[in-house]
Structure formats: C-alpha cells, structure tokens
Rosetta silent file (secondary structure, phi, psi, omega in degrees, C-alpha in Angstrom):
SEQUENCE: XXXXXXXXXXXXXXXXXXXXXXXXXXXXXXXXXXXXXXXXXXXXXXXXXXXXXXXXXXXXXXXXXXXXXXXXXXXXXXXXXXXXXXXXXXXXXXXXXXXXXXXXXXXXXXXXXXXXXXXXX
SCORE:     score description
SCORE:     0.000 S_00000001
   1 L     0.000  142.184 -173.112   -8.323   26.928   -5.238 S_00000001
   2 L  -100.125  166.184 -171.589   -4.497   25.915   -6.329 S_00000001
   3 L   -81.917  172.253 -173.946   -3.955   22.804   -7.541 S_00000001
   4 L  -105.958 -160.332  150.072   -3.044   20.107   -5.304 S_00000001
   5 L  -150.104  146.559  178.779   -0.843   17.202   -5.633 S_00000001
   6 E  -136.594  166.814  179.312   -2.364   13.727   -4.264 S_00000001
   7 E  -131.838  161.167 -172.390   -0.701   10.623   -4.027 S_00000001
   8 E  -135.117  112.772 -177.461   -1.850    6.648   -4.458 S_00000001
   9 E  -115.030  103.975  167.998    0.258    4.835   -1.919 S_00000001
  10 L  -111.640   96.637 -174.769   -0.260    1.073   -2.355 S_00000001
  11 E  -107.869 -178.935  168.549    1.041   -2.004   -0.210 S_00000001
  12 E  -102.911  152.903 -174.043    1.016   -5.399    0.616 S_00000001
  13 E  -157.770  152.104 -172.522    0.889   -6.643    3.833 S_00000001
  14 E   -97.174  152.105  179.634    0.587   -9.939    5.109 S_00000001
  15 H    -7.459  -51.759 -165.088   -2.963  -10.854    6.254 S_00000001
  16 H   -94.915   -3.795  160.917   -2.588  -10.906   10.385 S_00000001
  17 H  -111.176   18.815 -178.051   -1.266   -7.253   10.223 S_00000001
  18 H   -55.393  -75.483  150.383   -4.164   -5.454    8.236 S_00000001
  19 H    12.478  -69.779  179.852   -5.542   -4.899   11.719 S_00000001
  20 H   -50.190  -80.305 -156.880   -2.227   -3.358   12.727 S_00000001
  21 H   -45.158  -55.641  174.497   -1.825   -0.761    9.693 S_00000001
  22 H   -38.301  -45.425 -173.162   -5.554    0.111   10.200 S_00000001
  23 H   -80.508  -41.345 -172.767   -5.081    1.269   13.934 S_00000001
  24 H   -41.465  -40.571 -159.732   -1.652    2.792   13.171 S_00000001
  25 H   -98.671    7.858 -177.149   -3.273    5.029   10.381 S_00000001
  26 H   -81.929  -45.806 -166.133   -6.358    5.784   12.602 S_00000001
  27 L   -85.613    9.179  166.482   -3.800    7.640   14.939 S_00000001
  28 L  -101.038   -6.974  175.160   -2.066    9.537   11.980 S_00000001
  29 L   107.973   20.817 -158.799   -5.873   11.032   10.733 S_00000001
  30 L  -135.142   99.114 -155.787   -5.794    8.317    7.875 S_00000001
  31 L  -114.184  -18.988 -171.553   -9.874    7.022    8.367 S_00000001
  32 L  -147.467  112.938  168.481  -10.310    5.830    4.749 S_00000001
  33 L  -128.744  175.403  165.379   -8.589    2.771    2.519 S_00000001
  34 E   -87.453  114.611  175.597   -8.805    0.108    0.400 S_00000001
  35 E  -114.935  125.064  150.314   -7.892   -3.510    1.690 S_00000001
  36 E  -104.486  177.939  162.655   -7.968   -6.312   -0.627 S_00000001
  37 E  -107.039  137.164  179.264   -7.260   -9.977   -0.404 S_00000001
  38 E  -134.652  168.978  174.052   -4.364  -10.697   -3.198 S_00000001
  39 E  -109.958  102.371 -174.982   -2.062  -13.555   -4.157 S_00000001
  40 E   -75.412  141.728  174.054    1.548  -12.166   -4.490 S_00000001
  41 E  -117.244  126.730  174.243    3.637  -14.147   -6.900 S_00000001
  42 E  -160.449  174.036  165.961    7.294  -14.319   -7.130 S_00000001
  43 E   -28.508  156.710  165.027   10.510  -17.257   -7.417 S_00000001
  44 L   -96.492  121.933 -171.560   10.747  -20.072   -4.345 S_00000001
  45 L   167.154  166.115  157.684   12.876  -18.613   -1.952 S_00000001
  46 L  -110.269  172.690  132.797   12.519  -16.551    0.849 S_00000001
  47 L   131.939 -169.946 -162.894   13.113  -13.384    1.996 S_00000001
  48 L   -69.315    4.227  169.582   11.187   -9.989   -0.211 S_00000001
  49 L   -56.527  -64.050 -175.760   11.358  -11.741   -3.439 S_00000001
  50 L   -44.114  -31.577  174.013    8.565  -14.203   -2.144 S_00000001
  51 L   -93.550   21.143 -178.473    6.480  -11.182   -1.044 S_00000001
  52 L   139.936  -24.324 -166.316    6.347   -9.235   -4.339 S_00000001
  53 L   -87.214  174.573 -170.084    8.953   -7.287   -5.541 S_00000001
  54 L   -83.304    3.519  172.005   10.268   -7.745   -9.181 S_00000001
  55 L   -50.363  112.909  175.982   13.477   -9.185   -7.541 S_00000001
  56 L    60.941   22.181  177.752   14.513  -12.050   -9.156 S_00000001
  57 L   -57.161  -35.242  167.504   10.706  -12.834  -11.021 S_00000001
  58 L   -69.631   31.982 -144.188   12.826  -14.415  -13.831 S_00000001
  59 L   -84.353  141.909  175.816   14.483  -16.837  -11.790 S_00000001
  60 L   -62.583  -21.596  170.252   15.557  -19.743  -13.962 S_00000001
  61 L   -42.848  -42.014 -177.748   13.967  -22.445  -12.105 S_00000001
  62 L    84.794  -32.410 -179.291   10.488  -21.187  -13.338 S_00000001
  63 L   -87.226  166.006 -143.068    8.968  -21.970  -10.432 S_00000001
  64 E  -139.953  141.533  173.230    6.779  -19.534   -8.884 S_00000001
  65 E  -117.217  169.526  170.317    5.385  -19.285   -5.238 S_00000001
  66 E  -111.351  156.971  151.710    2.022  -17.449   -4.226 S_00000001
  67 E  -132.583  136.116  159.951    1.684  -16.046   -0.796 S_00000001
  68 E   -72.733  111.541 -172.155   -1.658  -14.418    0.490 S_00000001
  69 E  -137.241  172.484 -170.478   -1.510  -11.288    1.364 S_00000001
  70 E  -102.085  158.789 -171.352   -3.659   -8.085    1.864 S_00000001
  71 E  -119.679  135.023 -164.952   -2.894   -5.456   -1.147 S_00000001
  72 E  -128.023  104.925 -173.080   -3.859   -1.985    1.169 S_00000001
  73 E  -110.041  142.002  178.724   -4.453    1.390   -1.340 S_00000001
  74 L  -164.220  129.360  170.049   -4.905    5.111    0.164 S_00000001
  75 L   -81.765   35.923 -114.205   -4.873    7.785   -1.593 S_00000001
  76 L  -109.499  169.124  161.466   -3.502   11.384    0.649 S_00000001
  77 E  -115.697  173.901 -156.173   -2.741   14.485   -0.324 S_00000001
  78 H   -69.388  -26.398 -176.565    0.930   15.776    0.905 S_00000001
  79 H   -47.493  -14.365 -165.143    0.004   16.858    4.179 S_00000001
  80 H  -119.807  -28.866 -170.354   -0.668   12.715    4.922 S_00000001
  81 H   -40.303  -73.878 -155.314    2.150   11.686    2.488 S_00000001
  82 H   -37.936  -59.551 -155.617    4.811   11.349    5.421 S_00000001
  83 H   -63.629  -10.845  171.182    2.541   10.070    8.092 S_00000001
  84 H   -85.951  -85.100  164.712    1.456    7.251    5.739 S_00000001
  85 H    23.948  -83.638  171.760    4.830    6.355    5.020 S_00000001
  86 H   -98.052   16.716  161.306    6.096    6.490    8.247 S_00000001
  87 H   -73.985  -74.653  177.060    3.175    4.038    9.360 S_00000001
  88 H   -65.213  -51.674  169.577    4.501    1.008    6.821 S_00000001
  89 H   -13.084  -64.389 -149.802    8.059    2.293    7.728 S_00000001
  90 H   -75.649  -53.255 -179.330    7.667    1.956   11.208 S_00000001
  91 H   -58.547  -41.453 -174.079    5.576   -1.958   10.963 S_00000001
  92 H   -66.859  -20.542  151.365    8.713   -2.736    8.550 S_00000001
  93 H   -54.100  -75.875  148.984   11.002   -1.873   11.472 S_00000001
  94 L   -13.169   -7.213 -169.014    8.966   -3.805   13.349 S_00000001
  95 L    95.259  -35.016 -164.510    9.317   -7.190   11.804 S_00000001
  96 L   -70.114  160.879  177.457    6.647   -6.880    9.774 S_00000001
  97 L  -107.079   82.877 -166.146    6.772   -7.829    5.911 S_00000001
  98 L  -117.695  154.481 -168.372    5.442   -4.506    3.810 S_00000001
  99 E  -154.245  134.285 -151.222    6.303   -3.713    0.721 S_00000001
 100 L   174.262  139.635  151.775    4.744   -0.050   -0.943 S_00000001
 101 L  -105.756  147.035  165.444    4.854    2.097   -3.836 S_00000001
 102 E  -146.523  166.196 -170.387    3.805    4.961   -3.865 S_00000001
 103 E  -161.867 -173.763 -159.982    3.115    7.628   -7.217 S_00000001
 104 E  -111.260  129.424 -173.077    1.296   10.679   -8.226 S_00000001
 105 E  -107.922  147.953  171.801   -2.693   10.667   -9.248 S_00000001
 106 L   -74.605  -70.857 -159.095   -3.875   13.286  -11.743 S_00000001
 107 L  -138.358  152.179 -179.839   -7.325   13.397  -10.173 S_00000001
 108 L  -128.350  139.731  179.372   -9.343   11.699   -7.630 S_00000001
 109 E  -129.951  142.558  152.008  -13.738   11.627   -8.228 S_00000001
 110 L   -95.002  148.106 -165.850  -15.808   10.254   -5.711 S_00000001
 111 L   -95.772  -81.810 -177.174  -19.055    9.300   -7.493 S_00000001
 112 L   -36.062  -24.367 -169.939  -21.255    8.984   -5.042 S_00000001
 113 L  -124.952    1.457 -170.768  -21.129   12.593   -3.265 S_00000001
 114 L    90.626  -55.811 -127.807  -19.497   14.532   -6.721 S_00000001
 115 L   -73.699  138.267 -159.290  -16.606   15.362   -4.982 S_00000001
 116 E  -144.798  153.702 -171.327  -13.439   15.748   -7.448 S_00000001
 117 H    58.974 -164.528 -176.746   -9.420   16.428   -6.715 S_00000001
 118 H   -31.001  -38.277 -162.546   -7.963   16.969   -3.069 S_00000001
 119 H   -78.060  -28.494  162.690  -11.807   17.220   -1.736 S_00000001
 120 H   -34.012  -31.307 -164.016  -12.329   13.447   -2.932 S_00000001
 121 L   -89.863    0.000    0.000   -9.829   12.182   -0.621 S_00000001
C-alpha cells in the first residue's frame, strides 16, 4: 500500500451553525467529526479578531473577550481535502463566521477497531 497523506482540518464555528456544517459535509461523503463546545478568546472588538485568530491578541488594552463557539476537527485524506474546504468556504461566503486551519498528520490509529493510517479515517 503507498503511503498516504491525511490531513487534520480544524474550525470554529459559532454554535447555531454546527447543524449547518454537519449536513453540508454529509453531502460531500464527510460522515465522521469531532464537535466540541470551546470558548474562543481574543481583544474587545469586533469583526475575526473576536472569533479567534491571533489578530491583534496583544492588544494594549488587555482586555480580552470570550465568545462560545463550537471547535469542529476532521481528519480526510486528499481525496476529501477540497470538499471539506469548500464546505467552510462556502458557509463563510455565506455570512457565516468560520475560521480553519488545516495541517498534515503523520498517522491516524483508531483504537477501538486497530485500524492505523488512511484506513483510520
């Protein structure tokens, strides 16, 4: 079997669109994530500081806001990269407030069934 390349795509989203991203990635083949509940921290303002990014965390003011938000991790291999992607793309087009990284996993293990690399996912 050649090696594989997988990916860890992880975003935030706020709370009343988890829902959303879930049916969106149901219709791209993408049946299994992580959803947490998280507190995002950043500066008082608005606008994508407030939801997360490292924009302006050192603002002199010091003060800090939280927002609630969902933090939503999936793992794909490339064949899924795009279509994940262009799922949070598409909600951020949309109005919606997403925010995603995404990076490269050495290996993925499922515990429960054995399963290790690409077959994990």
């Amino acid at each position: 079997m050649r090696n594989r390349v997988i990916y860890w795509v992880v975003a935030t989203v706020p709370v009343d669109v988890l829902d959303l991203v879930r049916e969106r990635f149901e219709t791209v083949g993408i049946v299994r994530f992580t959803a947490a509940e998280v507190e995002v921290l950043g500066p008082e303002s608005t606008g994508t500081a407030s939801q997360g990014t490292a924009v302006g965390l050192g603002a002199e003011s010091g003060s800090m806001d939280s927002v609630h938000c969902m933090r939503v991790e999936v793992a794909v291999n490339e064949e899924f990269l795009t279509p994940t992607i262009t799922v949070l793309e598409d909600l951020t087009s949309e109005g919606k407030r997403i925010d995603f990284h995404v990076g490269e996993l050495k290996d993925a293990r499922r515990i429960r069934t054995g399963e290790s690399g690409p077959e994990a996912i």
